[in-house]
N, C-alpha and C positions, 0 to 999 in steps of 0.2 A: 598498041600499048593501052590498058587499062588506065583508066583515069587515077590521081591518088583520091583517095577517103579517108581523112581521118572523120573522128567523130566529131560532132557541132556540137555537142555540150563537153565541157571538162570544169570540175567542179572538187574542190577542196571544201573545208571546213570554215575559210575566210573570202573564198574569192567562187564566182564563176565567169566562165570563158563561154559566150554563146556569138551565136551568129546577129548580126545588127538587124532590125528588124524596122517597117516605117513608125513605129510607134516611139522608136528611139531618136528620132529625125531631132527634134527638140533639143533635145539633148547633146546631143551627136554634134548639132550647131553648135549649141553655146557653151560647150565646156571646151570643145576641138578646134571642129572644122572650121568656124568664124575666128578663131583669137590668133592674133597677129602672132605672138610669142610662142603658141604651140606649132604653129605651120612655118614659124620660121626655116627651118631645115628639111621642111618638107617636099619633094619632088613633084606635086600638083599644087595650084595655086589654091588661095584662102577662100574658102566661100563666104559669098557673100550674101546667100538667099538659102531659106530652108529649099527650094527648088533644088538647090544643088545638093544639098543632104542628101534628100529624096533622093534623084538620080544614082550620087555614090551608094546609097542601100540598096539601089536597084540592079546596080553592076554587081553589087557584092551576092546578089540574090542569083544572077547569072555565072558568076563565077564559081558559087558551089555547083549547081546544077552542070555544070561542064566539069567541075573540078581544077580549073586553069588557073584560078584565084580568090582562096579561101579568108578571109577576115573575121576575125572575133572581137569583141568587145569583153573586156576585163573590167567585169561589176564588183565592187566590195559590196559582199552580203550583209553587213552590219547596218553598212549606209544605204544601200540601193543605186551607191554614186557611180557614176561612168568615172573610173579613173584612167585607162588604155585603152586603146585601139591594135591589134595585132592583125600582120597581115604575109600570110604566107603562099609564095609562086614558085609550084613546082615545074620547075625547067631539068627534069633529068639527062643526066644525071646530076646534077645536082636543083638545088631550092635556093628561092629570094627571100630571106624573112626580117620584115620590118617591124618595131614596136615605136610608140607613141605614146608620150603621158599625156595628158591633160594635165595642163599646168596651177590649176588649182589642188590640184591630186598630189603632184608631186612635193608643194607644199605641205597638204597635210601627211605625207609618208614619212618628210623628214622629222616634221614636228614628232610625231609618232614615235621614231626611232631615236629623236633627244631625251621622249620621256622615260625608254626605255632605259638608254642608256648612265640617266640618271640615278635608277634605281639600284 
């Protein structure tokens, strides 16, 4: 069986969906992987060292290459901010698909959505 492929970029007007890359490691820690409150429900435990970042980019960098387990990162274009992490495993027939905010993200999403709805 053919591996699945989708594509590593997916890109709107507001947002893009790329693959996590090491230069996102930074990041990737301190708005995620390290915060107790974002990993709380999460099914691997919290990092606690950019090492471990690094590592999870590094699976994630073999996971496309095999296609077994693809992960994107959801940037808002406006800010350049890591708000999600997405991460999809296909097991056909059927697929795993988890998503993840950053919980600083999600504060500013709702904020976002009170100003709107103000208007």
């Amino acid at each position: 069986m053919m591996p699945f492929r989708p594509p590593q970029l997916i890109e709107s007007d507001e947002i893009l969906l790329r693959p996590p890359a090491p230069e996102d490691a930074q990041a990737l820690f301190d708005e995620m992987l390290s915060d107790a409150e974002t990993m709380r429900y999460l099914p691997f435990p919290r990092h606690t060292t950019l090492d471990d970042t690094l590592a999870y980019i590094e699976e994630s960098r073999r996971g496309w290459e095999s296609g077994s387990l693809l992960r994107w990162l959801l940037v808002d274009k406006a800010t350049g901010n890591l708000t999600a992490l997405i991460q999809l495993e296909p097991r056909p027939p059927r697929a795993e698909i988890g998503v993840s905010s950053a919980a600083r993200a999600a504060a500013e999403s709702a904020a976002r959505a009170s100003r709107f709805c103000a208007n």
